[in-house]
C-alpha positions in Angstrom: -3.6 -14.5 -0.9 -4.6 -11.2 0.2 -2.9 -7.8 1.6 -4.7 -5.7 3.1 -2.6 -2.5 3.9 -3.0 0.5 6.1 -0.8 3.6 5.5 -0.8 6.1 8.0 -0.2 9.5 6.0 1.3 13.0 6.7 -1.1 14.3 3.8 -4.0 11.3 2.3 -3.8 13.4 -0.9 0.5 13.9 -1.4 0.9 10.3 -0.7 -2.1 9.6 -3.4 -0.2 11.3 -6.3 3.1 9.6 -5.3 1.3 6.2 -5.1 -0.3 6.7 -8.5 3.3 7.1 -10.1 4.4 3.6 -8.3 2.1 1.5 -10.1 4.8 -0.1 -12.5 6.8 -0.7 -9.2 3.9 -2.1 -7.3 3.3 -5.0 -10.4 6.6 -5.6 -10.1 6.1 -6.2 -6.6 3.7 -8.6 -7.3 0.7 -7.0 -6.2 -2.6 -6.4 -8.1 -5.1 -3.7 -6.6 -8.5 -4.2 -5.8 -9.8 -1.5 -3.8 -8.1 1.9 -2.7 -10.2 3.9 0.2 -9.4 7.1 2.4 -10.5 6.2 6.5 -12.7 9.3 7.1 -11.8 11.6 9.6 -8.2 10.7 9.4 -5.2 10.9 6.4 -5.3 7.3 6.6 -5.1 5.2 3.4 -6.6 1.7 2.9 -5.4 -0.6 -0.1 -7.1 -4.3 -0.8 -4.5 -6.4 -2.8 -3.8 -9.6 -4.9 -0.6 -10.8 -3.3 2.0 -13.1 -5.7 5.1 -12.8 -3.1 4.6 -12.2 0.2 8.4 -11.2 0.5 8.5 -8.9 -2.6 5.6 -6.8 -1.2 7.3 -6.7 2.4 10.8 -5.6 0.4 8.5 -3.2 -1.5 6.6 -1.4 1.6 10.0 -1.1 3.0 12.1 0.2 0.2 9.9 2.3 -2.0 10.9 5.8 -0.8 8.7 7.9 -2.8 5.8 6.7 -0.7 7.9 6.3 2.7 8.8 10.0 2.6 4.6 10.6 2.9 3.9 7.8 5.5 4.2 7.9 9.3 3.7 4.1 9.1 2.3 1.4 7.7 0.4 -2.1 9.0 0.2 -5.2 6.4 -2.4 -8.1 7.2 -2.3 -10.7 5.0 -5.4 -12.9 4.6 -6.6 -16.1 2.8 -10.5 -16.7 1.7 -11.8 -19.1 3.7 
């Protein structure tokens, strides 16, 4: 399965450094990245994921703080290749 996430930013480039550091945290959340983009025009970021556990990445987009204190929001869709 795959995770596509949107997280709406208060600053693309703060909430880039911060997500760099949450890498170990992110594995342990069982996701793998694939692609990373910034929405032009906006402070939107986009990440493409491998998902292992559905529920470990919902606990982690909700509990990792570093990133939460940068984010206005975020929006999960999970997808399966068809």
């Amino acid at each position: 399965m795959q995770a596509l996430i949107r997280f709406d930013t208060t600053d693309a480039d703060a909430f880039l450094d911060t997500y760099a550091t949450a890498s170990e945290r992110r594995d342990q959340a069982g996701l793998t990245q694939l692609q990373l983009w910034r929405e032009k025009g906006t402070s939107a970021v986009w990440g493409l994921y491998d998902v292992a556990d559905r529920e470990k990445v919902a606990e982690w987009l909700s509990s990792e703080t570093g990133l939460r204190d940068a984010l206005s929001g975020t929006e999960a869709h999970y997808l399966r290749t068809v």
